[in-house]
Each structure stands twice: as C-alpha cells, then as structure tokens.
FISE-712945 format. One record per residue (C-alpha): chain; residue in one letter; x, y, z; residue number from 0. Coordinates in nm, 3 decimals, decimal comma. Each point is the difference from the previous one (the first is absolute). Example, Ala and Ser with C-alpha at 12.3 -4.5 7.8 and 13.67 -1.06 7.14 Angstrom:
{'A' 'A' {1,230 -0,450 0,780} 0},
{'A' 'S' {0,137 0,344 -0,066} 1},
REM end
This chain:
{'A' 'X' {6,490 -2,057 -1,264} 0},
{'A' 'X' {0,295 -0,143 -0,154} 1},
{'A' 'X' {0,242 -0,135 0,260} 2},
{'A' 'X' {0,372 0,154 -0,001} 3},
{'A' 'X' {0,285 -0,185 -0,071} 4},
{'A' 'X' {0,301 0,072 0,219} 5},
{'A' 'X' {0,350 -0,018 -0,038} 6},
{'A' 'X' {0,299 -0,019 0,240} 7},
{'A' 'X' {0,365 0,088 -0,104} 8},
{'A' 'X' {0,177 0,134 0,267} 9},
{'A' 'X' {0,032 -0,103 0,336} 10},
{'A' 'X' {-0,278 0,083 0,224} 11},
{'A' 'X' {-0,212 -0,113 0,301} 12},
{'A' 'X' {-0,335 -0,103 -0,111} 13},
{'A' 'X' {-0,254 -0,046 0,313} 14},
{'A' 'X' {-0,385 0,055 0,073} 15},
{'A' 'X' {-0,184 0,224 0,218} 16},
{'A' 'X' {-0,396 0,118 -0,004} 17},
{'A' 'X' {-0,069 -0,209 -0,310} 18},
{'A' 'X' {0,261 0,179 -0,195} 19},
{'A' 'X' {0,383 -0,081 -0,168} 20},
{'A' 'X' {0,217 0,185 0,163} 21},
{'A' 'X' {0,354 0,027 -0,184} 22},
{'A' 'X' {0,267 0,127 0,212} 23},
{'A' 'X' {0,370 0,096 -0,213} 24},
{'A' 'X' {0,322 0,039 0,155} 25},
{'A' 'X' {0,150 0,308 0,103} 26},
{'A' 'X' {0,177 0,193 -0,264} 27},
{'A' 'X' {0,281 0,208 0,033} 28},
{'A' 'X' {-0,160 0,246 -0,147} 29},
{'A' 'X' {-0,232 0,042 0,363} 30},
{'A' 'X' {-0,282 -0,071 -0,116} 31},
{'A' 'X' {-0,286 0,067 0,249} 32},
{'A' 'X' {-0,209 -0,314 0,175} 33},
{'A' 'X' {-0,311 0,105 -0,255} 34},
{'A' 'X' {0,172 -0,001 -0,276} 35},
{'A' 'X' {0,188 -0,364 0,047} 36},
{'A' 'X' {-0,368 -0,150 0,094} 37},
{'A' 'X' {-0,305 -0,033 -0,179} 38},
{'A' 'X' {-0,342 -0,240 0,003} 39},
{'A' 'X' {-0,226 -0,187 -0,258} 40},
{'A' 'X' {-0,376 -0,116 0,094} 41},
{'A' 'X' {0,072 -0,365 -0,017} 42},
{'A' 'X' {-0,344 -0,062 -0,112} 43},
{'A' 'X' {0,137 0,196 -0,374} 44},
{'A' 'X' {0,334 -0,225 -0,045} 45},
{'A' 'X' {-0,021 -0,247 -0,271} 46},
{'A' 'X' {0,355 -0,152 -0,086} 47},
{'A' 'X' {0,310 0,102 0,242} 48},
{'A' 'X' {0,377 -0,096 -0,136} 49},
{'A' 'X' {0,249 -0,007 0,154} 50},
{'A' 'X' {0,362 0,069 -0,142} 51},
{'A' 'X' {0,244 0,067 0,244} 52},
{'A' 'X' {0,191 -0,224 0,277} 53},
{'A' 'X' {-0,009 0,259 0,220} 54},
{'A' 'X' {-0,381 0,013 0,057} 55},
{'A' 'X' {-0,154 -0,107 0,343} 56},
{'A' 'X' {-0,343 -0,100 0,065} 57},
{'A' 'X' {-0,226 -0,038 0,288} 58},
{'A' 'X' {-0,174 -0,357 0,034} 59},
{'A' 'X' {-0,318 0,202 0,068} 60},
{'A' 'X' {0,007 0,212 -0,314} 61},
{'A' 'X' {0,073 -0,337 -0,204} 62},
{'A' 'X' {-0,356 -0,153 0,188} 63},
{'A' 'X' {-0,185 0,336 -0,145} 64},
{'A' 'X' {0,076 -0,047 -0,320} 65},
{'A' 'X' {-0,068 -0,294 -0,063} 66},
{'A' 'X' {-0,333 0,065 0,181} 67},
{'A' 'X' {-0,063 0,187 -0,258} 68},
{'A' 'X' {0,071 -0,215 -0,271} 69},
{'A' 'X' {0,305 0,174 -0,064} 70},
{'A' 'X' {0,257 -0,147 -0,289} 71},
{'A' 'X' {0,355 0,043 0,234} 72},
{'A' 'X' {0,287 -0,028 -0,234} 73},
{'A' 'X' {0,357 -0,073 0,087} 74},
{'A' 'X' {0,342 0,003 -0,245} 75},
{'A' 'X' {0,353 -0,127 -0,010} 76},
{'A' 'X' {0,353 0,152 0,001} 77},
{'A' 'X' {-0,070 0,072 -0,347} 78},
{'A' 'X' {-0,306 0,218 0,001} 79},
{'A' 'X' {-0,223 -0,301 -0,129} 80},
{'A' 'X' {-0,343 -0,069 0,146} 81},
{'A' 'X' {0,073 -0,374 0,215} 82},
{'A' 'X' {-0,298 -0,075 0,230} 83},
{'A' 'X' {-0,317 0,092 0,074} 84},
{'A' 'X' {-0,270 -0,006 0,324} 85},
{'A' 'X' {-0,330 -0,024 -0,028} 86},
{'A' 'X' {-0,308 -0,041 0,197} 87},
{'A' 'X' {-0,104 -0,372 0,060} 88},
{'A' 'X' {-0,388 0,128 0,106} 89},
{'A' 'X' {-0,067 0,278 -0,305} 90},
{'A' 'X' {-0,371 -0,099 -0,040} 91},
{'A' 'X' {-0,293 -0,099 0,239} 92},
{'A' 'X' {-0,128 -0,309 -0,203} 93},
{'A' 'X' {0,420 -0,071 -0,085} 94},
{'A' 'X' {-0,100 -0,432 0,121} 95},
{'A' 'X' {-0,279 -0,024 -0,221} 96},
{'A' 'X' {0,241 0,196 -0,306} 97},
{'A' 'X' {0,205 -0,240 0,039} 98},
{'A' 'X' {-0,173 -0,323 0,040} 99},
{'A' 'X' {-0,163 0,089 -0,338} 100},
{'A' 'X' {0,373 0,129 -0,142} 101},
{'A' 'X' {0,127 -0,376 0,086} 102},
{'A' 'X' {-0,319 -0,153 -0,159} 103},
{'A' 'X' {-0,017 0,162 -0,330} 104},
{'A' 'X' {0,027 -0,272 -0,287} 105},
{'A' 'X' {0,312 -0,011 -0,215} 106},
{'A' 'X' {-0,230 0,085 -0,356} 107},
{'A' 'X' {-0,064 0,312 0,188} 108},
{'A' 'X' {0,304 0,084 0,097} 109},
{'A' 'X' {0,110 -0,068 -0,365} 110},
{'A' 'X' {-0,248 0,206 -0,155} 111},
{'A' 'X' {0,098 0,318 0,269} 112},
{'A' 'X' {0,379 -0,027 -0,171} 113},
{'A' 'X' {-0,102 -0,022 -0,285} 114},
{'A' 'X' {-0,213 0,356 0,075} 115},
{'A' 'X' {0,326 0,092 0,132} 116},
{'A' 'X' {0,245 -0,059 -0,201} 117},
{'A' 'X' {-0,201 0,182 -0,299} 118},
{'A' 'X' {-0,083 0,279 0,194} 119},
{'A' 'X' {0,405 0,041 0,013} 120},
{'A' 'X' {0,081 -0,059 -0,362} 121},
{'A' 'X' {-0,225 0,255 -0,063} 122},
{'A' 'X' {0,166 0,236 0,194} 123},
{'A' 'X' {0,302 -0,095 -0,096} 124},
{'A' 'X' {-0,157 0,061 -0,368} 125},
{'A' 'X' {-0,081 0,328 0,067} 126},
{'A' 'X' {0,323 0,139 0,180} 127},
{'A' 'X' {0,171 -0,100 -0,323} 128},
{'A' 'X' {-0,274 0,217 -0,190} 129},
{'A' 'X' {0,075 0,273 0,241} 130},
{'A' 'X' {0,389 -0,009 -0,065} 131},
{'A' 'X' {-0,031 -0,090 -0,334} 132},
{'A' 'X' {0,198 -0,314 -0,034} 133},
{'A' 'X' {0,006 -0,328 -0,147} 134},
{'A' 'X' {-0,359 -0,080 -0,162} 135},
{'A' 'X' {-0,267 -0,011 0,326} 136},
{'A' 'X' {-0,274 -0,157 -0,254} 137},
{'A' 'X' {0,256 -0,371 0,078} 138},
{'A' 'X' {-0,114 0,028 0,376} 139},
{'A' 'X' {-0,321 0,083 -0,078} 140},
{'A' 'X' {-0,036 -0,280 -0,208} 141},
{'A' 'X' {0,149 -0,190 0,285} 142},
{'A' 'X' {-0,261 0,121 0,247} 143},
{'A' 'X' {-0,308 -0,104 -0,171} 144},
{'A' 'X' {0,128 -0,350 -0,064} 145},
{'A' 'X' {0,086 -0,092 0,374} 146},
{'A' 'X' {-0,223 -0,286 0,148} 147},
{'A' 'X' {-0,067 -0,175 0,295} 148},
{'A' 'X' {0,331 -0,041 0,231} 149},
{'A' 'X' {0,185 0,174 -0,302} 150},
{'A' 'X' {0,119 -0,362 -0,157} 151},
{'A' 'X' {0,216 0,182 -0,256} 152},
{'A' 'X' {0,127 0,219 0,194} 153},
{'A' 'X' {-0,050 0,298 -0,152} 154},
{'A' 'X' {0,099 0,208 0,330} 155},
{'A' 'X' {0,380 -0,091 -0,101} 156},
{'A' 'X' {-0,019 0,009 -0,347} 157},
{'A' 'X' {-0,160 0,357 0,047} 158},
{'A' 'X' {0,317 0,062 0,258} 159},
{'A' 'X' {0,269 -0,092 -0,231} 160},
{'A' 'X' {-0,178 0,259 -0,256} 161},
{'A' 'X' {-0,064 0,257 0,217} 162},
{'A' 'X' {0,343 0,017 0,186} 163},
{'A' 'X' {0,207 -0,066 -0,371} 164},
{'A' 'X' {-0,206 0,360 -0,093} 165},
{'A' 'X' {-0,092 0,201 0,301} 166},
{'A' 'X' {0,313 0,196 0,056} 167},
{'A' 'X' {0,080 0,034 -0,398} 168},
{'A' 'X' {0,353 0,196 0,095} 169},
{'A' 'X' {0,109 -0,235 0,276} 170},
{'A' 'X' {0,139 -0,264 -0,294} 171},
{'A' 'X' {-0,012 -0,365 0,148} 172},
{'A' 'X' {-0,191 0,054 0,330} 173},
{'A' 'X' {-0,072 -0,290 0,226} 174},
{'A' 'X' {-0,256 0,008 0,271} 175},
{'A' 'X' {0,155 -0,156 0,287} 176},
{'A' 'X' {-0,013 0,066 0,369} 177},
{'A' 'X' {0,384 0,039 0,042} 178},
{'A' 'X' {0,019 0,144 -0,369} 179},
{'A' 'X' {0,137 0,318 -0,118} 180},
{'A' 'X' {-0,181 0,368 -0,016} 181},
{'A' 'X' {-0,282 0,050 0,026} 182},
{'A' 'X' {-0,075 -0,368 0,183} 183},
{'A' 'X' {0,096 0,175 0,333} 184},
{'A' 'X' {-0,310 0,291 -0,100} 185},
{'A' 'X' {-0,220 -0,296 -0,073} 186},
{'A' 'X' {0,041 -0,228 0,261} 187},
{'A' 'X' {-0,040 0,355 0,264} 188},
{'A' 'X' {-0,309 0,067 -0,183} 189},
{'A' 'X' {-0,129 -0,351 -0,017} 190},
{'A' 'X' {0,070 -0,022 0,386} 191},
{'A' 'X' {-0,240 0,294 0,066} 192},
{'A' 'X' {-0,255 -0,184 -0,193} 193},
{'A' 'X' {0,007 -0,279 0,142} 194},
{'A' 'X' {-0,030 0,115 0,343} 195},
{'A' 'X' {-0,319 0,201 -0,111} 196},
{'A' 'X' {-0,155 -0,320 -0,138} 197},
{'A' 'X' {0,103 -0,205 0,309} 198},
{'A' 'X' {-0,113 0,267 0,225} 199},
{'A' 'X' {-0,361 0,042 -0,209} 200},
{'A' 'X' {-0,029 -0,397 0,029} 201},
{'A' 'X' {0,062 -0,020 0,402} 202},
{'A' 'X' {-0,310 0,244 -0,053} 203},
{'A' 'X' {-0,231 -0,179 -0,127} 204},
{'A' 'X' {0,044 -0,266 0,183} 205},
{'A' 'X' {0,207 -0,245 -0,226} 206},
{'A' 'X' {0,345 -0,175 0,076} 207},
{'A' 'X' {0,276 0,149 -0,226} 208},
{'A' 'X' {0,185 -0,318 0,012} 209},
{'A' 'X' {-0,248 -0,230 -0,221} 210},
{'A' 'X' {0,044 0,065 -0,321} 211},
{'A' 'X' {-0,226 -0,063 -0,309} 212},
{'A' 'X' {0,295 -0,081 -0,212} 213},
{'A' 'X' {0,310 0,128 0,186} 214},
{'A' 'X' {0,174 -0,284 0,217} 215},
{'A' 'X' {0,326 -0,037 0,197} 216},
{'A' 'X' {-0,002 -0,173 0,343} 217},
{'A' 'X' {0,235 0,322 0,117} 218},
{'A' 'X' {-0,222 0,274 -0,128} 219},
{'A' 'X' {-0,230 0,133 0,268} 220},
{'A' 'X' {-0,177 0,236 -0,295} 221},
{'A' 'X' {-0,107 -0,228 -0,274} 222},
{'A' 'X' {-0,289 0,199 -0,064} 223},
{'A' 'X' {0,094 0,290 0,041} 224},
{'A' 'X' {0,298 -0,076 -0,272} 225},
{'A' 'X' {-0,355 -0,172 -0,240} 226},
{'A' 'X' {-0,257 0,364 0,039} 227},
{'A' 'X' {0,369 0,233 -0,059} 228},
{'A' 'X' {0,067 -0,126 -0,321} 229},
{'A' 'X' {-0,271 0,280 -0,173} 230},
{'A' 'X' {0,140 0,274 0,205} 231},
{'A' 'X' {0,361 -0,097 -0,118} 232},
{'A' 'X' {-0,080 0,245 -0,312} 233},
{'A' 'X' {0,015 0,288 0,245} 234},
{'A' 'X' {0,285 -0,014 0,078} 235},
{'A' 'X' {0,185 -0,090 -0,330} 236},
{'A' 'X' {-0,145 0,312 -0,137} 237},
{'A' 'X' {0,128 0,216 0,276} 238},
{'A' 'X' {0,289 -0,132 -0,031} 239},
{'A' 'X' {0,046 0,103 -0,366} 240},
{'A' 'X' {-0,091 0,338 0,158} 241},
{'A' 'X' {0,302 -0,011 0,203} 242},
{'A' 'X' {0,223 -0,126 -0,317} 243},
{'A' 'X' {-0,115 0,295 -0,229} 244},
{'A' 'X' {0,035 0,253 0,272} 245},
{'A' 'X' {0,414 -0,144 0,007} 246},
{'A' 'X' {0,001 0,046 0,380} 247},
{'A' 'X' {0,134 -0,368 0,054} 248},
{'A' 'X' {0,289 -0,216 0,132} 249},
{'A' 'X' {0,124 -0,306 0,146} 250},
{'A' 'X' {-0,171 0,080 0,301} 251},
{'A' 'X' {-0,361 0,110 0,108} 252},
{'A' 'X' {0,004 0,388 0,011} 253},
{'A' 'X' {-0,214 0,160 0,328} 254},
{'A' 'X' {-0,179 0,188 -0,329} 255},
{'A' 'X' {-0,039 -0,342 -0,140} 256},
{'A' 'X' {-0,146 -0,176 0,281} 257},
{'A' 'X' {-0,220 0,341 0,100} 258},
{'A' 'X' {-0,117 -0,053 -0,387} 259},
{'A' 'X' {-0,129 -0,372 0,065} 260},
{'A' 'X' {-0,097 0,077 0,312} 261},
{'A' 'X' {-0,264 0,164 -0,115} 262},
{'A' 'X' {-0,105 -0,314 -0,176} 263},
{'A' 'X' {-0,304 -0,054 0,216} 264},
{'A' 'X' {-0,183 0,316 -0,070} 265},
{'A' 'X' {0,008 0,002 -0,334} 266},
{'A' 'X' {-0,319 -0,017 -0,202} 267},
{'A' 'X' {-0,142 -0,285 -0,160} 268},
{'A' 'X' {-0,304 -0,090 -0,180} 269},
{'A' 'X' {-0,170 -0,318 0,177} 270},
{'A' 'X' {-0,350 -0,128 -0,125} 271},
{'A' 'X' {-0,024 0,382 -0,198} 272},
{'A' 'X' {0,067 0,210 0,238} 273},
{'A' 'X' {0,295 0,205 0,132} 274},
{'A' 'X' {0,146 -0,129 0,379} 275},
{'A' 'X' {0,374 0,009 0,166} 276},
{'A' 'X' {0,165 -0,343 -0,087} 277},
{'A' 'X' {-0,023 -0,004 0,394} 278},
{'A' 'X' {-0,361 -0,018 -0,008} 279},
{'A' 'X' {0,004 -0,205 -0,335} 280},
{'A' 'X' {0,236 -0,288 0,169} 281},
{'A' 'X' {-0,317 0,005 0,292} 282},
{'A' 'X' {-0,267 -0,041 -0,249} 283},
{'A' 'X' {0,194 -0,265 -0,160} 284},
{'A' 'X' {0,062 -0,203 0,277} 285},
{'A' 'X' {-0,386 0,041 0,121} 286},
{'A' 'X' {-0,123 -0,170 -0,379} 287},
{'A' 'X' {0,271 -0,257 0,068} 288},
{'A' 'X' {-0,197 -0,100 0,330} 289},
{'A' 'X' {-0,323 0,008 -0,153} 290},
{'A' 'X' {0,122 -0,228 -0,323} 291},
{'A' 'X' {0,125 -0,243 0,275} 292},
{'A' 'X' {-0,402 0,029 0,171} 293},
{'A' 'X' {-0,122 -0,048 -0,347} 294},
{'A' 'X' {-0,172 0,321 0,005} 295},
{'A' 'X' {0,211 0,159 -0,260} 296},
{'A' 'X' {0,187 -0,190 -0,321} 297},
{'A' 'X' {0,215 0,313 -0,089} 298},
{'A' 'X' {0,309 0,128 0,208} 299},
{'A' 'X' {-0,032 0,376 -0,042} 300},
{'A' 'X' {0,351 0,133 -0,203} 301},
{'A' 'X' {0,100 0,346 -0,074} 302},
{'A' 'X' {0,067 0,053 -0,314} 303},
{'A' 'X' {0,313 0,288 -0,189} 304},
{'A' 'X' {-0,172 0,202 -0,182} 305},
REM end
C-alpha cells in the first residue's frame, strides 16, 4: 500500500491515541460540532507529514510514533518553504552492518555509482524536453551515453546548462537558482518532497543519508540523499511545466499548487519495467543502492520518463 503524504496548513493540534493521528482544529465561529473539528489517521498508513503553519502544536509522543514508523516529518519557514526534517536514527534491523559496509565502499565504486547516476538523470532530463518539445533532447542524450566513471567531464552540468537554457521555452532567460525567480520557488517545494522520500527510503534500508557517493559538504546531514534525488529531479520539472501551461501561477506557492506537487509521491513511474508509485520506486532504489555497496548488485535501480 502506498503510504499517504500529509499536509498541514492551518493551525491545528496534532497528537496520538490507539495507534492513530488524531488532528484536532480550532473552534470556528461557525459552531462547528467536536466531530467535525477532529479526525484520525492509522499511523501505520502515513508516509510524509508537512507541516506549514506556526500555529501547529504537537505532542512529543506523536513525534516518537512517527518516526517509529519510519515516518519522513517535515517542517517549513515563515515563508511556506520546506526547512528541516526528522527522521528515524534505527529504520532497519541490520542498520550497523549497512553502514559499516556504506563507510567501506571503495572510491572506484563510488565513482562508477555517479556515474550510473548522473546518466540516469540526463536521460530524464532528455526525455522531459521530448515531452515538452523543446530545445533538441538528442544533445542530452548524446550526453548520457558518453558519461564515465566519476563523470570527469562533467557532463551532469553541461547537460544542466542545456536543459535549464530550453526547458521552459516561454520563460526567456531562466536561471535555476534556489533564491531565483518563478518557477525556482515550485522547484525547490517539489525538490524538497523528493528529497525527503529518498532520505526517508534510505533510513529504510538501513543506510546513512549523510555519506554521500559524490555529494559532500561538512554541513549537509543528507549527502546521499541529495546523490540518489538527482534522477527523480525530472519529476518534478515536468510537473512543474504542468503548472506553467495550466497559468495558475504567482510569486507565491498557491494551496492548488502545493496540493498539485503534493501529490508528487504517488505518481507512477516505470522502475526496472514495471509500473510502481515513485514512493515505492525511491524504496526499491535505495534497497539496490545497499546491495551495490554488499557487492551483490553493480546496478542502482532508476526509474526511467517514459
């Protein structure tokens, strides 16, 4: 069963009883009754929770259930944007041995896993221009198939710089940039969703989100998470161009543009041939990352746009 993302915008009182969510609103002036303003989730179903609201109060106990259950538990600034994350430190019963091997693989194997990477996202990034027919996708591909060990040429930024000069065709001079203009702000929202399903699918299988294969910055606590993202990135562009075409957008993130993204992790993908939520995709991902750092696998499992 695909596990539910949920999302927070309004103040509320979030608490557990019996196993279960329980979400508690305010009292309206309109009188609503007590069953109305309160309602309950099986904890066991919850995925992702976000919250987006300064006015939202949480029990310590719910907080230890969650992350029991390997929940990814999402908070976000003044401004709406997604700026920390919880996680489980125990997500996997053999998590010392995961990562004992994670701190011993070799550095040609962590080169060759980038490299796997980092052409499983031109590709994508290929295709989503195929999709929205712009710019010529045939240069990425050509990209993709001539990446090698540790990416030396770094073809993931020359495919970047192409990809972002031609992705949103109307949008004349767009720069991808964190603090950029429209539609950065969609991106980095969508890329934070991601990101927290990757993290959440490696605490899962055992490994440390924090190593990296290629990713490293002494103040990033999700290094790898940031490295196994960058195929899923394609997702997200592509709704995104969704959201452009559709005209509903602004200088700030609609509630119908974050519902849209939010859906993000129950959208189908196509992973080793066959059809999965990118929830479940991100899991079997992460579980061929563990087994390439056993040496029982050579081949990170990607999805790939079709």
């Amino acid at each position: 069963m695909i596990k539910r993302t949920l999302y927070f915008g309004n103040p509320a009182y979030l608490k557990t009883k019996n196993e279960q969510l329980v979400i508690t609103l305010p009292a309206l002036k309109s009188g609503l009754s007590e069953e109305v303003r309160s309602t309950s989730i099986p904890i066991e179903d919850i995925g992702i929770v976000i919250l987006d609201h300064q006015q939202i109060t949480v029990s310590q106990a719910l907080i230890a259930k969650l992350l029991a259950n390997n929940v990814a538990f999402i908070t976000c600034d003044n401004s709406h944007h997604p700026t920390g994350m919880l996680l489980n430190l125990n997500g996997n019963t053999i998590q010392a041995e995961r990562f004992a091997t994670q701190i011993e693989v070799s550095l040609p194997l962590k080169k060759q896993l980038w490299a796997q990477t980092v052409e499983q996202k031109i590709i994508n990034q290929s295709l989503v221009l195929k999709q929205q027919k712009q710019g010529d996708h045939g240069v990425l591909f050509n990209f993709a198939k001539q990446v090698r060990s540790g990416d030396p040429e770094n073809f993931e930024g020359r495919a970047a710089a192409y990809y972002w000069k031609h992705i949103f065709g109307e949008v004349s001079g767009f720069l991808r940039s964190r603090e950029g203009d429209s539609p950065n702000h969609l991106l980095n929202y969508g890329y934070a969703i991601i990101r927290a399903c990757v993290a959440r699918a490696l605490v899962g299988s055992g490994l440390l989100p924090t190593l990296g294969i290629h990713h490293r910055n002494k103040y990033n606590a999700y290094c790898l998470a940031d490295d196994i993202m960058e195929p899923y990135r394609p997702y997200v562009d592509t709704l995104v161009c969704e959201i452009m075409l559709s005209g509903k957008i602004g200088d700030d993130i609609s509630t119908e543009n974050k519902q849209q993204l939010l859906q993000l992790p129950s959208i189908d993908v196509i992973i080793d041939g066959e059809k999965s939520p990118l929830l479940v995709a991100v899991q079997r991902t992460s579980a061929s990352l563990a087994k390439c750092f056993e040496g029982t696998q050579r081949k990170i499992l990607y999805p790939q746009i079709t």
